[in-house]
N, C-alpha and C positions, 0 to 999 in steps of 0.2 A: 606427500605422494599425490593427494587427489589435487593440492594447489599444482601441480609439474603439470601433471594431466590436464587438466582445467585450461592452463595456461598454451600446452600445447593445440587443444581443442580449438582454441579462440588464434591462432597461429593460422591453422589449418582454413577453417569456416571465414573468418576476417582480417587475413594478413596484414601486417603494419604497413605501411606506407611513409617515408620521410617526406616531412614537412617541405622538405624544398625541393627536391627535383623526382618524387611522387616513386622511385623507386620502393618495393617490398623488402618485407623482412625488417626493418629499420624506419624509427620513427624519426633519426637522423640519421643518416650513413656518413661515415668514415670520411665522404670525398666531401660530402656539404659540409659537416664540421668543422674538415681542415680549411674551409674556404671562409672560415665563420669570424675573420680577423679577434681571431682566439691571441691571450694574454701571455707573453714571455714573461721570466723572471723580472722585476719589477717594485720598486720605491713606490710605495702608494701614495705616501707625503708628496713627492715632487713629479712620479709617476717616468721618473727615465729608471735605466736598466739598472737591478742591483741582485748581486746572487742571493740564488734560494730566499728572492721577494723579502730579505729583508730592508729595513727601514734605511737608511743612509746617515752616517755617522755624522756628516756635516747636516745632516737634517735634525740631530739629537741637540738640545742642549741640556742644562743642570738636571742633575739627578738620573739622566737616562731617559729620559722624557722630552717629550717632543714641540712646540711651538706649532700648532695646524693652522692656519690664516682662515681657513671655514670654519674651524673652530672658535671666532673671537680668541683667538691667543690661550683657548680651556686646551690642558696638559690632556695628552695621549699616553695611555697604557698599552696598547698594540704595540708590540716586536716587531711582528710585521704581517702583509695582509695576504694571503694565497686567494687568489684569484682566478678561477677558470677561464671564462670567456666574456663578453660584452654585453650587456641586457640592451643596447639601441641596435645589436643585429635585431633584424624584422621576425626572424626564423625561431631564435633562442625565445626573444620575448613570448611568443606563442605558446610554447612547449611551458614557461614558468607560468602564464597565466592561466593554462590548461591546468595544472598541476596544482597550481595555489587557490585560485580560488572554485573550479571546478571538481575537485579533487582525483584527478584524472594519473593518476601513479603511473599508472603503465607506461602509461605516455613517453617518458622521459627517463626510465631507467638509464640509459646510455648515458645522458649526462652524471648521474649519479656516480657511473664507475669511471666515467672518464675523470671527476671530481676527484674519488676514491685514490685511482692510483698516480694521479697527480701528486697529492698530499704524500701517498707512499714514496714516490720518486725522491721527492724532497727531505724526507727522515731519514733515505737510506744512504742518501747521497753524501748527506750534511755530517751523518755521524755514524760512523764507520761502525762504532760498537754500540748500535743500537740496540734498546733495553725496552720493552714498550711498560716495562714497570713504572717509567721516570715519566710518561704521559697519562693525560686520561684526553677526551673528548666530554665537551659541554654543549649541547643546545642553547640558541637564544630561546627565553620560554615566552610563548604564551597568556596573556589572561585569559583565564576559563572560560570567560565569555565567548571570547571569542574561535576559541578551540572548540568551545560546544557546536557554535555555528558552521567551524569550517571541516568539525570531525575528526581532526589530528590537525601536530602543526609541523609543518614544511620542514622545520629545519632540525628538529627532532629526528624526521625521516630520514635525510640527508645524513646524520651522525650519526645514524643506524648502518647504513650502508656503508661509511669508513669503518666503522668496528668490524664490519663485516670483514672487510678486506685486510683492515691491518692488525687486526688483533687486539689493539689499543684500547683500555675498561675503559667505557663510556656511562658516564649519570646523568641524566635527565632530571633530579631533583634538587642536587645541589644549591642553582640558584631558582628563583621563582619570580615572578610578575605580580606586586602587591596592590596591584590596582590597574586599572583600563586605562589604556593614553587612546589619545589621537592618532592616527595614519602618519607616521615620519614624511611620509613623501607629499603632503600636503602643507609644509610646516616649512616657515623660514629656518633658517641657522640658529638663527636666538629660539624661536618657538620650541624649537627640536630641544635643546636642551633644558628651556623649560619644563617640553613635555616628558620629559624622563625622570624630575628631579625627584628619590625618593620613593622610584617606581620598580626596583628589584630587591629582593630580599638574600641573603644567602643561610643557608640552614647550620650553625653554630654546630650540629650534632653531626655533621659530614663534615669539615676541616680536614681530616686525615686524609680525606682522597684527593685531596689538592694543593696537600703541604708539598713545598718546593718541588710540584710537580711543574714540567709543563704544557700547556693546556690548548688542545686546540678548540677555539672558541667560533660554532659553526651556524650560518644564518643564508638563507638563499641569494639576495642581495644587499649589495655595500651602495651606499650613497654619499653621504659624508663619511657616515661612521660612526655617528654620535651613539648611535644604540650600543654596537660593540664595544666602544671607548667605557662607555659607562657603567658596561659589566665587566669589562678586563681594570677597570680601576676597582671595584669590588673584588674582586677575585683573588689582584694584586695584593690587597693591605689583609688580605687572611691569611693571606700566606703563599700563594701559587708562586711560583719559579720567571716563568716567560707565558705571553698569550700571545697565540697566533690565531690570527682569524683567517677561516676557511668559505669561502664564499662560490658559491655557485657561479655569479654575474657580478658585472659594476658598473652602474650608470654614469 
């Protein structure tokens, strides 16, 4: 009640403003959004059109597993990738780097629900008799380190907000981060999968909430994908069903 209030207060005394064309009420409105060369359904692998974002069968080969060419030819665990909008729009970048390294939440709730019932469009669409028992929601995590610095982490937050909306149990602990890497986005191809090698853990005592579940696997931005790949192949050999990664942006 006092967060409504609060929130309202701070409406009133310093109304929001969008980032692009300075309009109130909205820290993006509806009309810069839709101008924001936002993502249709989509093959991440080869990046032309494929329903409900999954992967393309002529993109699969042995095993159900995929060949990535940024990948050095390293096997892909990703179904397929959900993808909101673009992180090189000027507007969106702003709003994530307000958000991520600022800690600036307010900022960008809109994208969060726009994220939200994207994902929801997609379940509802895809599978007629949907059961939210047959999913859960997993965060990329974290090293504490740098969670301690930045005070919560991004995409944690993000999977909060999908639970919110679709009802879908969401664990935060499942996997874990068993050591500090480097900045992916400063990192060649090869670097990048160096710097992950051995760098998440999963908790043997939670199994059950991920047995031939499937999982959507949620991080604010996709670049190759190496992070995601390397905890959807975790997740895969304990037991999980399909990973779909949910992503905010992609570079």
């Amino acid at each position: 009640m006092l967060d409504n209030m609060w929130k309202f207060l701070k409406d009133i005394l310093a109304p929001k403003k969008c980032y692009s064309c300075k309009k109130e009420w909205h820290f993006l409105c509806d009309d810069c959004f839709n101008k924001q060369n936002n993502f249709e359904w989509f093959c991440y692998v080869c990046k032309k059109k494929s329903k409900h974002f999954r992967i393309h069968k002529k993109c699969l080969i042995e095993n159900k597993l995929l060949s990535w060419k940024n990948f050095n030819n390293k096997k892909i665990y990703l179904d397929k990738v959900i993808v909101l909008t673009h992180y090189k729009n000027p507007v969106i970048r702003k709003l994530i780097i307000a958000f991520k390294f600022f800690g600036k939440k307010s900022i960008w709730r809109e994208l969060w629900k726009r994220l939200a019932e994207l994902v929801e469009k997609n379940i509802y669409i895809q599978w007629d008799n949907f059961d939210s028992l047959n999913y859960c929601i997993i965060p990329v995590p974290l090293y504490f380190l740098r969670k301690m610095m930045r005070w919560f982490n991004q995409s944690d937050t993000i999977a909060k907000k999908i639970w919110q909306l679709t009802k879908i149990k969401y664990f935060n602990t499942v996997v874990t981060r068993r050591k500090h890497t480097r900045q992916q986005s400063k990192l060649s191809q090869e670097k990048r999968i160096e710097n992950l090698y051995n760098a998440f853990k999963i908790d043997k005592k939670q199994l059950d909430k991920i047995d031939n579940k499937i999982v959507f696997l949620v991080d604010d931005v996709i670049s190759s994908g190496t992070t995601l790949n390397e905890i959807a192949k975790i997740l895969k050999k304990n037991g999980a069903k399909k990973i779909i990664a949910v992503c905010l942006a992609s570079d």
